[in-house]
N, C-alpha and C positions, 0 to 999 in steps of 0.2 A: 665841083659843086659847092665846095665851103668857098674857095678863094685866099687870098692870105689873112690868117688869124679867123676864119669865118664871114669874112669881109663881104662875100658874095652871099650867104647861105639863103637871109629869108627871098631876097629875089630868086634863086633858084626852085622855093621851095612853093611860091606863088604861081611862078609860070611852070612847076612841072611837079607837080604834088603826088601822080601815080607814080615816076620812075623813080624819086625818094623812095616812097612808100616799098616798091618793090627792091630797090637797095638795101635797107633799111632789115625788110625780112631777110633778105640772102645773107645778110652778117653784116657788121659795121668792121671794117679791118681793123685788126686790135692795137695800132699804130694812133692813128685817128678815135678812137672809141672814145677816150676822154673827155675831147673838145666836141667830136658832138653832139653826147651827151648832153654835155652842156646847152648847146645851140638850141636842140631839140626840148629840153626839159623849159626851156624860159629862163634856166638860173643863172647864164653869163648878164644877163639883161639886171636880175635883181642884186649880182655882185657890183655892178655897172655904177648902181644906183645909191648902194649902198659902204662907199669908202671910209675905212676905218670902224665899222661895226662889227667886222670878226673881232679883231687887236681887241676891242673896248671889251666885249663876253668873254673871251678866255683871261684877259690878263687883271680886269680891275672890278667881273662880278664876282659873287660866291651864288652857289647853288643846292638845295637842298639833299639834291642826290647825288653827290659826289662821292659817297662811301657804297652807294650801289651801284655805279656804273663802275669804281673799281674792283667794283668785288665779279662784276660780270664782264670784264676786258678779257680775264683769260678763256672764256670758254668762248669765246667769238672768232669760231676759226681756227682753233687749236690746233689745226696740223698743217695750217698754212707759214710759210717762210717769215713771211712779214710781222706774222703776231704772235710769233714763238716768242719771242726772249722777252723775259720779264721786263718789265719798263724801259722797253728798245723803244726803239724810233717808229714803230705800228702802234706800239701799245698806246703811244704818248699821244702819237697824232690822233688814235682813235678817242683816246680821251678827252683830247681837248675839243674834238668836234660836238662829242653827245653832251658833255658839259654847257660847250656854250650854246648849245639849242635845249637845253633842259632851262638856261637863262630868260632864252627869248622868248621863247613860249612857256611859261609859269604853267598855263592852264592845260598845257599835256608833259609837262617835262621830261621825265624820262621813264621808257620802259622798255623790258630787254629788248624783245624783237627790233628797236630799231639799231640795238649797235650792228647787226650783218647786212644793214642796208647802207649804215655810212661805212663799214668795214670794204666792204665791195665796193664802194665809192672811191675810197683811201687807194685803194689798186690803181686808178686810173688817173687820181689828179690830187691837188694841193689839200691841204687842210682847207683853206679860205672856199676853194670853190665846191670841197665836198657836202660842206657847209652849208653853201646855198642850194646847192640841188637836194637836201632835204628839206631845207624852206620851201623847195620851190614843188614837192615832193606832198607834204606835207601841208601846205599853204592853196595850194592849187593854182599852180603858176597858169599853167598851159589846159591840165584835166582836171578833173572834178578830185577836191584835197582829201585826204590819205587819214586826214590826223584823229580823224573818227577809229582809225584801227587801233588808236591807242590810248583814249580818253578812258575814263573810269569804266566796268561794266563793255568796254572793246562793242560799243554802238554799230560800228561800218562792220564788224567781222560777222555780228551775229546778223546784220541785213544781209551779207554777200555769200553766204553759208546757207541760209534762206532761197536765195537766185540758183543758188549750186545745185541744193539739193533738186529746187524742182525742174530744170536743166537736164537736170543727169537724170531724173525720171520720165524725160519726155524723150528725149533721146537714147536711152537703153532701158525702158521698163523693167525686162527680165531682170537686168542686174538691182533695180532699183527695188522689184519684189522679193529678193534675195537677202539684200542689207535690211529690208524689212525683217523680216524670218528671223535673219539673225542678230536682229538691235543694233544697226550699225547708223550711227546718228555723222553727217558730215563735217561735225566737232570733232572727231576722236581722230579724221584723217588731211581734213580740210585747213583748219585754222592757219596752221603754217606756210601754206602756202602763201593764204593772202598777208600775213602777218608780215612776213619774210622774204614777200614774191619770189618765190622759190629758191633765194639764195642758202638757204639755212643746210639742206642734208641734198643738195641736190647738186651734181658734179660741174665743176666753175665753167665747162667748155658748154655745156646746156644751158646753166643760168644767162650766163653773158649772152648767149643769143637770145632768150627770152628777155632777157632787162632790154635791149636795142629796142625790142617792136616795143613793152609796154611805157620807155619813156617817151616812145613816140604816139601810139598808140591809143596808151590809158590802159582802166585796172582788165578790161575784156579778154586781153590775152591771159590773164591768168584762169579764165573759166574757159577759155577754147583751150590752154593744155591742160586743168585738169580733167577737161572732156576726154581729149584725146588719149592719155594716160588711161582712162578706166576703161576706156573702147580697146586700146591695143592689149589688155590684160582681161578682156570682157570673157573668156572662154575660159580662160581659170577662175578670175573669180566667183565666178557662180557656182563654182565646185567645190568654194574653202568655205569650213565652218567658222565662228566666229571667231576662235582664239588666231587662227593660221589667216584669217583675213585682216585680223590688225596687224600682224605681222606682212601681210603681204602690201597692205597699201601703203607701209614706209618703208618698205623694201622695194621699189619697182627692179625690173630684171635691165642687167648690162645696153641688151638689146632696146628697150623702151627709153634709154637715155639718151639718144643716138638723135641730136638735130635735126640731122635730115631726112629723118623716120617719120619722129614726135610734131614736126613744125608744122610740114604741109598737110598732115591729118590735122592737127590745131585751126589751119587756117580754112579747113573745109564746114567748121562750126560756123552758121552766123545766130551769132546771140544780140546785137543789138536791140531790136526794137524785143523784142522777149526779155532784155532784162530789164528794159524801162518800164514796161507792165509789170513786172513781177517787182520791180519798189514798189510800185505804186501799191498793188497790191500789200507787199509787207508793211508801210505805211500805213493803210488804213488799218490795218488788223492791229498792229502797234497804235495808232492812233484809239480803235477802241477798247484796247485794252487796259492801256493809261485812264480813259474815263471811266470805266469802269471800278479798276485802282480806288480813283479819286471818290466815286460814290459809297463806295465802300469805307470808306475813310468817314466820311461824313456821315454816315450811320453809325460807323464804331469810333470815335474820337479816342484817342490814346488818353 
């Protein structure tokens, strides 16, 4: 399907777009994961494009946040091999990748959640190209860009938190009249997810299969698993009271973590055209809130 170096991949992926798709869910073999990625994401295309612009960010900007992405390298993974030792060759790579996209993009520069998305990157390929699958991540190579998750005020978290919630009330009411009862808003268990698409507390053999479908995919798989996630725990949770249910939603059980449990309940969600209503929706409500804001302002002038 790729060919050598990927040499085949978009003709394959033109003339046969379901059996990707369906490869694609089944796992990426962890051999190849790398360079697909890549293929898949758009970002071998924008490294392609763009020769000598890693070398130029890392070696000859400066960046304003270079004392907060060191001060947050060590908690990025902390018990993984790679980014154990203090200024080893994980620490360094991962640094110099959030540095030089804190460069390139001024207007989002850095903020934590993104070092366990190039940390997770770093596992599978170079600095230069981990680099660009966050541009390309973050920029919106292929899906709709990410970089809303981390602009001032997190814009995209608090729209996709919005979609989640009213998701997971259409599809398990009970549960959803529950978290009601007990003030359980989809900030206090949600954020991370989309922040971190699940690489953050979530075990690497489950994230890697979920990051395969969402670089091909887009952000959807992250609301078909955290559907599926609150559906496979639907019978406890509506049993735990408040304190034991924040506990319990960043706790999921051994058994919920499990691939090939978690995936094909995930992939039994269809949320497409329901999340495009539901921007639109949060759009307008956000649209008349902001003028509202604004007339108010004009009444009471500072």
């Amino acid at each position: 399907m790729i060919g050598v170096g990927g040499s085949d991949w978009k003709h394959y992926v033109r003339r046969k777009p379901n059996v990707v798709k369906r490869r694609i869910r089944k796992g990426i073999p962890d051999s190849l994961r790398g360079l697909v990625w890549q293929l898949i994401s758009g970002s071998r295309d924008l490294l392609l494009m763009n020769p000598g612009v890693y070398e130029q960010l890392v070696i000859y900007e400066t960046s304003a946040s270079e004392l907060d992405i060191i001060r947050d390298i060590s908690r990025t993974f902390p018990s993984h091999v790679f980014y154990q030792q203090r200024h080893g060759p994980g620490q360094r790579s991962l640094y110099n990748v959030l540095k030089a996209y804190s460069v390139y993009d001024r207007q989002v520069g850095y903020v934590q959640g993104m070092g366990f998305l190039a940390g997770l990157l770093l596992l599978y390929m170079s600095e230069e190209d981990a680099f660009w699958l966050l541009v390309a991540l973050l920029k919106g190579a292929v899906h709709a860009p990410m970089e809303g998750l981390y602009l001032e005020g997190l814009p995209l978290v608090q729209q996709y938190l919005f979609q989640f919630d009213h998701l997971m009330r259409e599809y398990m009411p009970k549960l959803g009249e529950h978290f009601t009862r007990e003030m359980i808003n989809p900030s206090m268990y949600g954020s991370q997810w989309f922040i971190t698409v699940f690489s953050y507390s979530f075990p690497f053999h489950l994230a890697l299969r979920i990051w395969d479908v969402f670089l091909y995919e887009g952000v959807k798989i992250v609301f078909k698993v955290g559907l599926a996630l609150l559906k496979y725990c639907h019978d406890d949770l509506v049993k735990l009271p408040f304190e034991k249910l924040i506990h319990a939603l960043k706790n999921f059980p051994d058994d919920a973590m499990d691939p090939d449990k978690l995936l094909p309940m995930a992939y039994s969600f269809k949320v497409s055209k329901r999340l495009e209503e539901l921007k639109q929706e949060y759009e307008k409500k956000n649209g008349k809130l902001a003028a509202s804001k604004a007339k108010q302002k004009q009444k009471h002038p500072a």
